[in-house]
C-alpha positions as CSV (number, residue, x, y, z in Angstrom):
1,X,0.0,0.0,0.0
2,X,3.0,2.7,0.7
3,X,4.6,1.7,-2.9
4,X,1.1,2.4,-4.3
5,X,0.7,5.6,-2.4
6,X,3.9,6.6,-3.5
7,X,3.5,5.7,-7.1
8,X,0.1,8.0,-6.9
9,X,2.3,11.0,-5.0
10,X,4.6,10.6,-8.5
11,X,1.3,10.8,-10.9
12,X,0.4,13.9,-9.0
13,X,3.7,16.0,-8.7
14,X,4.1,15.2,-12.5
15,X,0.8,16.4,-13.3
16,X,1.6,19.6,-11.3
17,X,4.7,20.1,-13.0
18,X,3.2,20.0,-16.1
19,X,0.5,22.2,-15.6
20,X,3.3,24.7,-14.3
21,X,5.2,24.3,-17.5
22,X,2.5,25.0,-19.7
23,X,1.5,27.9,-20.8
24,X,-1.6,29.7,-19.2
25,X,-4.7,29.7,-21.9
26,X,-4.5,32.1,-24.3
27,X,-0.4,32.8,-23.8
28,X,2.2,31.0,-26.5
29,X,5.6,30.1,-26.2
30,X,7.4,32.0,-27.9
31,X,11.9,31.6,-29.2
32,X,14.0,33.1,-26.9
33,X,15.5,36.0,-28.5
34,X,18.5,35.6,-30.5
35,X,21.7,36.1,-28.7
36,X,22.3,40.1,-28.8
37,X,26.5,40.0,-28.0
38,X,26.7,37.8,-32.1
39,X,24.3,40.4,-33.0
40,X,25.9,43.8,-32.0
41,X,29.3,42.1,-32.6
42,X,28.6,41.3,-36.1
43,X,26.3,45.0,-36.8
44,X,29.7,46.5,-35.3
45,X,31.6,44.6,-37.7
46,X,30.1,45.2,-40.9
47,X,29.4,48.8,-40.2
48,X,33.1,49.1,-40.0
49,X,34.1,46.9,-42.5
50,X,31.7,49.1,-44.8
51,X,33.9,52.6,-43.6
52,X,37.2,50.3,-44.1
53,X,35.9,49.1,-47.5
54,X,35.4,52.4,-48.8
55,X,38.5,53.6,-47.5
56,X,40.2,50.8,-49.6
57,X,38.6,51.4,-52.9
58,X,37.2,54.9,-53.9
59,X,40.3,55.9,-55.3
60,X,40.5,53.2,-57.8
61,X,37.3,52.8,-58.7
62,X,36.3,56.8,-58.8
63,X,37.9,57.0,-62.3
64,X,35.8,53.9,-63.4
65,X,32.9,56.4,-62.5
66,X,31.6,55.1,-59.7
67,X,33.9,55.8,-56.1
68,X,30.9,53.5,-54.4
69,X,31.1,50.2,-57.0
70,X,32.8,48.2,-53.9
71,X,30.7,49.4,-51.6
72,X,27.4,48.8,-53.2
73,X,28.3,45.6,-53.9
74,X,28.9,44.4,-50.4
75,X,25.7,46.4,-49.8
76,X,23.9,44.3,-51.8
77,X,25.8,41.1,-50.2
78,X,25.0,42.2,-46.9
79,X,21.3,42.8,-47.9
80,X,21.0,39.0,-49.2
81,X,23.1,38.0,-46.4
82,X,20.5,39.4,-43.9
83,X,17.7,37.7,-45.4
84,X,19.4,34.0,-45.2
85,X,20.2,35.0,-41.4
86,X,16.5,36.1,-40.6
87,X,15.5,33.0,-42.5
88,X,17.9,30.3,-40.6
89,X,17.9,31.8,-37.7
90,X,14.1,30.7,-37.3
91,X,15.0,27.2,-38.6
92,X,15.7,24.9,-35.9
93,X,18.7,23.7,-36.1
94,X,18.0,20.0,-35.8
95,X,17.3,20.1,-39.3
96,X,21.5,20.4,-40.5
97,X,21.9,17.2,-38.7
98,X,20.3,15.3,-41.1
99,X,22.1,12.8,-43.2
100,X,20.8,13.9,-46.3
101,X,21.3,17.6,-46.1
102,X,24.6,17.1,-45.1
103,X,25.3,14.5,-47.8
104,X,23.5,17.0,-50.5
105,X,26.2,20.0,-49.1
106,X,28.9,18.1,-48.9
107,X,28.0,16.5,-52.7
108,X,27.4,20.1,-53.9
109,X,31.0,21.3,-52.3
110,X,32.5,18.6,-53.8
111,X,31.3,18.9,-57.5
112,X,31.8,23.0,-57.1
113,X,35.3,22.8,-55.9
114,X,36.1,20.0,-59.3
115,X,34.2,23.0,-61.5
116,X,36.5,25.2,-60.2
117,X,39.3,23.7,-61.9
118,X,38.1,23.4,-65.5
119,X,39.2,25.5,-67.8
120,X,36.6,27.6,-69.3
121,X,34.4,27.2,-66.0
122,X,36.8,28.6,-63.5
123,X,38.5,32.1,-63.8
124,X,42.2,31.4,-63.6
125,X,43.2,35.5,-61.6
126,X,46.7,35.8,-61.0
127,X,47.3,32.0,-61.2
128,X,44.9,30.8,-59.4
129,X,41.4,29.2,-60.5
130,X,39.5,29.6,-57.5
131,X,36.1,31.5,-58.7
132,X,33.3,30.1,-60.7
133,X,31.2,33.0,-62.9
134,X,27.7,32.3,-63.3
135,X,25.1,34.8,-64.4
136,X,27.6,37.8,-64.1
137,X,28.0,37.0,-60.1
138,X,31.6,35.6,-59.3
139,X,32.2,33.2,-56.1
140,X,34.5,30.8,-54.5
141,X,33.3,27.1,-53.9
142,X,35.5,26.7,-51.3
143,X,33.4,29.9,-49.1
144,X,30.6,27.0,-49.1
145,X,33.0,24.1,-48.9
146,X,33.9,25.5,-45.0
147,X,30.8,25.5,-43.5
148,X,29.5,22.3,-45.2
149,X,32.7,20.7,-43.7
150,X,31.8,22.5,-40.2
151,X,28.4,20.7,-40.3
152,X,29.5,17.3,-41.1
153,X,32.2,17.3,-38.7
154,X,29.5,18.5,-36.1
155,X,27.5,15.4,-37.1
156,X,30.1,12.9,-37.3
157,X,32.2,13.9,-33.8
158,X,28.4,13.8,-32.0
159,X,27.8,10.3,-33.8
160,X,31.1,8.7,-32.6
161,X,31.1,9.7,-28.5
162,X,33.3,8.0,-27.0
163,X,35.5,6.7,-30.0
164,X,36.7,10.6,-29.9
165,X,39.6,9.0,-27.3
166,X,40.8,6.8,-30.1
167,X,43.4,7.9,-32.6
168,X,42.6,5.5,-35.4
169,X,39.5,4.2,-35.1
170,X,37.9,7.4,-33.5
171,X,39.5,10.6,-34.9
172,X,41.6,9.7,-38.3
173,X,38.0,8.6,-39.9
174,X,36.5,11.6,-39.3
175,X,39.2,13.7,-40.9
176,X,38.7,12.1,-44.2
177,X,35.7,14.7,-45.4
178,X,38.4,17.4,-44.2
179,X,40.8,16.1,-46.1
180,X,39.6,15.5,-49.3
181,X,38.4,19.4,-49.1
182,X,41.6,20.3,-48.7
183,X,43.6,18.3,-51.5
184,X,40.2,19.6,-53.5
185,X,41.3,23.2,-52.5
186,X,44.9,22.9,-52.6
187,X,44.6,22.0,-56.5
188,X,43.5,25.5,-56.9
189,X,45.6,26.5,-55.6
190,X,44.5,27.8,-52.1
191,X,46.4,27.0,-49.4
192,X,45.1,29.3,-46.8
193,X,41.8,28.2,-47.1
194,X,42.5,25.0,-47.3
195,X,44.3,25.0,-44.3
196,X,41.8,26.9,-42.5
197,X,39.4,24.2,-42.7
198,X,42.0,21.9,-41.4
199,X,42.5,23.9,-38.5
200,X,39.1,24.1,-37.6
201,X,38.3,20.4,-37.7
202,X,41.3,20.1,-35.5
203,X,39.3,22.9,-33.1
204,X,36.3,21.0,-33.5
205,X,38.1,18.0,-32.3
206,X,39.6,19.5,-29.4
207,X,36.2,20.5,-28.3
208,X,34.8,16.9,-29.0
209,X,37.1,15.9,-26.3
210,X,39.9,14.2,-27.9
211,X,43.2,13.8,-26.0
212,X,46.0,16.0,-26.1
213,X,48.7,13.2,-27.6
214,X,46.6,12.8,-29.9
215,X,45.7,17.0,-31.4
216,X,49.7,16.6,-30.8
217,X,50.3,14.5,-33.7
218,X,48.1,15.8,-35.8
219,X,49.7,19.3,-35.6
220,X,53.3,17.3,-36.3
221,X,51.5,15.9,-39.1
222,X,50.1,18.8,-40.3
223,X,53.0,21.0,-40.3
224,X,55.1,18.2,-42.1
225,X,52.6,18.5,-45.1
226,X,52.9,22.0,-44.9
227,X,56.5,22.1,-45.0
228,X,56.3,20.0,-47.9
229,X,53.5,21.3,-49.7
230,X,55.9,25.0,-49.3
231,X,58.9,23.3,-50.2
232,X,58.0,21.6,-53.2
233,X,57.8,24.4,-55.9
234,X,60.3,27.2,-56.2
235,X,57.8,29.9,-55.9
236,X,56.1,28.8,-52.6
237,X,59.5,28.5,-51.5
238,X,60.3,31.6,-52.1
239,X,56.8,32.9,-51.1
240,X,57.3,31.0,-47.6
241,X,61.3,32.7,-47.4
242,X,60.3,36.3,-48.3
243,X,58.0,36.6,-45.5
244,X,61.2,36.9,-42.9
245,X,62.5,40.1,-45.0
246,X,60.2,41.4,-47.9
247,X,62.4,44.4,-48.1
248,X,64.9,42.1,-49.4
249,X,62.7,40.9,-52.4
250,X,60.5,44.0,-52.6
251,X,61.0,43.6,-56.3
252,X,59.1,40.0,-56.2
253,X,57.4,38.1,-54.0
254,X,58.1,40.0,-50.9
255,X,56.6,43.6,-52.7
256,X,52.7,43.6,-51.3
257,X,53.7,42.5,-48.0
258,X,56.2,45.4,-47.9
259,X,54.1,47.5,-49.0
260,X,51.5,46.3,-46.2
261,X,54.4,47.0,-43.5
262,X,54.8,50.5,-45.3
263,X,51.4,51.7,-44.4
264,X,51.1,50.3,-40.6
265,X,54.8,52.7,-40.6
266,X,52.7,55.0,-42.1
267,X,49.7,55.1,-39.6
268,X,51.9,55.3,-36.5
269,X,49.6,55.2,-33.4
270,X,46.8,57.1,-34.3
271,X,46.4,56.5,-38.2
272,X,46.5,59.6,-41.0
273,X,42.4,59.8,-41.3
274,X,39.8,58.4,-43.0
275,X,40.9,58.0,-46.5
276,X,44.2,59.6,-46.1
277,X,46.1,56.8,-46.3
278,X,48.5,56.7,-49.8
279,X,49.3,52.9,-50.3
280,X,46.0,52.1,-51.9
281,X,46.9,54.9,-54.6
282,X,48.3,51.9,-56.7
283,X,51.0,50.8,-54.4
284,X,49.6,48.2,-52.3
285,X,47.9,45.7,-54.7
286,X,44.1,44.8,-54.3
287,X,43.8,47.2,-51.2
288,X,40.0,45.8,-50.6
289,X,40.8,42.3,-50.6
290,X,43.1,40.5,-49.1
291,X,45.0,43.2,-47.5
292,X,42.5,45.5,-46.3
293,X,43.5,45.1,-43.1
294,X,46.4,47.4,-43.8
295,X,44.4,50.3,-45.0
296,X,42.8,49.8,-41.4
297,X,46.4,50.3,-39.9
298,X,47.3,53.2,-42.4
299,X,44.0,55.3,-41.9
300,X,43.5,54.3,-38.3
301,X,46.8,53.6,-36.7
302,X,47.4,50.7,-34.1
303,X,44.3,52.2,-32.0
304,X,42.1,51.5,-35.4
305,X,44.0,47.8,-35.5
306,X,43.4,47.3,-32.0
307,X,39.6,48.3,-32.1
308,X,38.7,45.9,-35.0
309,X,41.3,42.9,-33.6
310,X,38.2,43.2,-30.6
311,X,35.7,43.3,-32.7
312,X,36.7,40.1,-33.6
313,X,37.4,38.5,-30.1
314,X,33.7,39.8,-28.9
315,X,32.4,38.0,-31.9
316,X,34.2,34.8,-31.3
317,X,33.6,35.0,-27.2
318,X,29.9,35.2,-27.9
319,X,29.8,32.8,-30.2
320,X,31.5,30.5,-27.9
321,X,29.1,31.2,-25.3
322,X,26.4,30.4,-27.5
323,X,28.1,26.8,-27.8
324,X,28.8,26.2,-24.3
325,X,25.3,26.9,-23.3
326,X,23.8,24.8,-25.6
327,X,22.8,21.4,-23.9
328,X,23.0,19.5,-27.3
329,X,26.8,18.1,-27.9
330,X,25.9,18.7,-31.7
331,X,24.4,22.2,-31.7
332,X,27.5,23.4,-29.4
333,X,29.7,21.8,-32.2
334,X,28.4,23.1,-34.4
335,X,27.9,26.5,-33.1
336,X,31.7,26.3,-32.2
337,X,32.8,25.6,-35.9
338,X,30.8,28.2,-37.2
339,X,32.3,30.8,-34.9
340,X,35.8,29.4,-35.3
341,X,35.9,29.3,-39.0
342,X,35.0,33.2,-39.0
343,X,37.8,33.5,-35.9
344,X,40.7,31.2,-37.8
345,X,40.3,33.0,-40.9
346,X,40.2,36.4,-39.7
347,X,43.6,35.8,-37.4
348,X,45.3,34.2,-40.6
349,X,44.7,37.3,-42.8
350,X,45.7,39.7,-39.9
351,X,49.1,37.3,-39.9
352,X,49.9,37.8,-42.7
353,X,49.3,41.3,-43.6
354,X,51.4,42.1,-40.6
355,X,54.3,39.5,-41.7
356,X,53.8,36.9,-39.2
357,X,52.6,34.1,-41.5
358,X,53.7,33.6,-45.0
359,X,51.8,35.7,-47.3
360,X,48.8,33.6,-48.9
361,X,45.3,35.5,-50.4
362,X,42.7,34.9,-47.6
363,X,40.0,37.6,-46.8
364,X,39.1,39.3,-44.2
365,X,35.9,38.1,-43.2
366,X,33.2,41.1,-43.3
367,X,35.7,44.0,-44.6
368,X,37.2,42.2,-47.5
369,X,35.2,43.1,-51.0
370,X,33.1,40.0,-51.6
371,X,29.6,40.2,-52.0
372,X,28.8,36.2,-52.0
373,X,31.4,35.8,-49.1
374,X,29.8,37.9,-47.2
375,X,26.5,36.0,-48.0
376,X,27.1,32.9,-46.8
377,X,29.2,34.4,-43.7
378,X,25.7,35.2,-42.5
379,X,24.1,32.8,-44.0
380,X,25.8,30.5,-40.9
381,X,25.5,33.0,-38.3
382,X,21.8,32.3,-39.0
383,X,22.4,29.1,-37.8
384,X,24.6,30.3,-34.7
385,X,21.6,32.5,-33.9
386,X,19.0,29.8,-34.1
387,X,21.0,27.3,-31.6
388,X,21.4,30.7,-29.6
389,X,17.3,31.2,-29.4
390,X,16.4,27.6,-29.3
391,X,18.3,26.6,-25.6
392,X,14.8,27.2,-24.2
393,X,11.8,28.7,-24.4
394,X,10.5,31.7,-23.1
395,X,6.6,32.8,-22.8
396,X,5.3,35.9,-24.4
């Protein structure tokens, strides 16, 4: 009779607690709002990527007419950009975990990144095929290729769990979708990116909860294919060498970084002004790419350099709050490699336009021109933003 009278106290708490968590008649539950610090973080970064931009690339383009081309463009990108945030971020998130969503990305990465490199299909720019032109809009694969690698790694280290502590059955599988991206990439070649997407799989790892021996040979292993991959072609070698000095090949392979250094010199503490700056009057090449990051230094100073090198960390620490409050191992993965990728990417190209990493041609994320980049950029912080509103529900 006490089991029985206990098993009826149970019934009766549990139908209390459920009448407690439902909503009162005529009030719905409604999505917790999205997670303001990404938000303001990323507003505060495009507004000032937009100054920088402009900045970068009126004095080129005013003689093709039109000071603002760059500009509007990444207007426009942002614009569409917004749209596919406001859309995903109401999108639960559940839905990327799917096999065959992320089977249909990683198929449509895969077949994009082997367009890439036929002739006729891919614009070859300096030596490099890395854009496809469809319709009169230019993009990279390899912009999508990230973040369809992000989700499948989020998938696959939530699928394995406890494998994650073993080298070669847990861990070296999983790095085989990573891998193929970045022989894929590397063929274009594009070895920043692909070795961004490396890194972050590594990250993503590390978060999975691999052991340390283990992240420790795959960074040995990593930098030996590095080394090789640099070594095994004069140019890279010299590309990888003229980093150390550029003023010593200024004539070749070491003349945009040194221009680069030249306008950081230039800016001093303070910067020369908005627009001031003289190395983007056709001495530092592609001054709204790759290297905008030193019109930021030249117009701003180190205070301007400093101010958008936080932008970035309050990005990536709200991001990474967003991950460590979600109570799903695959939504804090995921949320993790979405915020990393943007993080990794934007700490390489800040390397090497100040000459601490060879230079490679890796933009900026959110103030280098690129109106599709940008795109799908926000495009996945629609999905950080969902896993953000969907840790619980709040009532209206």
């Amino acid at each position: 009779m006490a089991q029985v009278s206990t098993m009826t106290s149970r019934k009766r708490s549990r139908r209390w607690a459920d009448r407690r968590l439902a909503p009162m008649p005529g009030i719905e539950p409604r999505m917790k709002p999205a997670d303001r610090g990404v938000l303001v973080a990323l507003a505060l970064l495009l507004m000032a990527g937009l100054v920088v931009l402009f900045s970068a690339s009126y004095y080129v383009f005013q003689d093709q007419g039109d000071a603002l081309t760059k500009v509007k463009q990444q207007l426009f990108g942002i614009a569409v950009g917004s749209a596919a945030m406001f859309v995903l971020s109401r999108i639960d998130y559940s839905l990327w975990r799917k096999t065959w969503v992320i089977v249909a990305m990683l198929a449509a990465s895969a077949v994009l990144l082997v367009l890439v490199l036929v002739p006729g299909i891919g614009q070859q720019i300096n030596g490099s095929r890395r854009w496809i032109h469809i319709a009169g809009i230019s993009f990279q694969p390899s912009e999508f290729a990230k973040f369809a690698v992000v989700l499948f790694m989020a998938n696959a280290l939530t699928r394995i769990g406890d494998n994650i502590l073993r080298f070669f059955r847990g861990i070296i599988p999983q790095l085989l979708v990573p891998g193929a991206a970045f022989l894929l990439i590397l063929e274009q070649p594009n070895l920043s990116t692909a070795g961004s997407i490396v890194i972050v799989a590594i990250i993503m790892i590390y978060i999975a909860g691999a052991k340390f021996r283990h992240l420790a040979l795959l960074g040995a292993g990593g930098a030996g294919v590095f080394l090789y991959y640099a070594t095994s072609a004069a140019y890279r070698l010299e590309r990888l060498t003229s980093f150390r000095d550029p003023f010593a090949s200024m004539q070749d392979e070491g003349y945009q970084l040194s221009q680069s250094l030249i306008a950081f010199g230039s800016g001093g503490l303070f910067g020369m002004g908005l627009g001031q700056g003289r190395q983007k009057m056709a001495y530092l090449p592609y001054p709204e790419s790759d290297f905008i990051f030193a019109i930021v230094g030249e117009d701003f100073g180190l205070l301007g350099c400093i101010v958008v090198v936080a932008l970035y960390l309050a990005f990536i620490f709200a991001g990474m709050r967003v991950a460590l409050n979600c109570q799903d191992k695959f939504g804090c993965l995921l949320a993790a490699g979405i915020t990393m990728m943007i993080g990794v990417q934007a700490l390489l190209n800040m390397g090497v336009v100040v000459g601490l990493l060879p230079t490679t041609g890796l933009p900026l994320p959110f103030f280098s021109a690129g109106g599709t980049s940008i795109m799908i950029f926000m495009a996945a912080i629609g999905i950080l933003l969902n896993i953000s509103r969907s840790n619980e529900m709040v009532v209206a």
